[in-house]
C-alpha positions, -999 to 999 in steps of 0.1 A, spaced: 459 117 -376 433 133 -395 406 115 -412 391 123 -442 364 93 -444 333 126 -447 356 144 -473 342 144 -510 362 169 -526 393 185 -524 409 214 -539 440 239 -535 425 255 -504 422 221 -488 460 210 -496 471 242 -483 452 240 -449 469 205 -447 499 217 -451 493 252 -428 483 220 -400 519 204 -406 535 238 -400 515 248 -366 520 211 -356 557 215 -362 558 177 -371 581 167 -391 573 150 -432 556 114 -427 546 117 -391 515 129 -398 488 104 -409 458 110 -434 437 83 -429 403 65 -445 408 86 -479 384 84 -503 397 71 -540 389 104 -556 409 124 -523 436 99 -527 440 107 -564 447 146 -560 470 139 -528 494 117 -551 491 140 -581 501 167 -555 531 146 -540 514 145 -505 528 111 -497 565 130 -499 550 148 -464 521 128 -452 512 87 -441 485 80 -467 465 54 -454 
């Protein structure tokens, strides 16, 4: 679960490191949860397909 409720911004660099995360974790698409996303946070994880590999709560 990773919570992004102090996140204001987030770019390339920040999709990538969630994505690097998934890899290390070795978890599989979905199990990972991104939790207490801000609108503007929520907006570039969709436009980036994020909710194809992570829970977006």
């Amino acid at each position: 679960m990773v919570d992004l409720r102090e996140a204001t911004y987030m770019d390339s660099a920040g999709l990538g490191i969630l994505l690097n995360m998934q890899d290390y974790l070795k978890k599989p698409d979905g199990e990972i949860m991104l939790i207490n996303c801000p609108d503007a946070i929520k907006r570039v994880l969709f436009i980036a397909k994020f909710e194809k590999k992570f829970r977006i709560e």
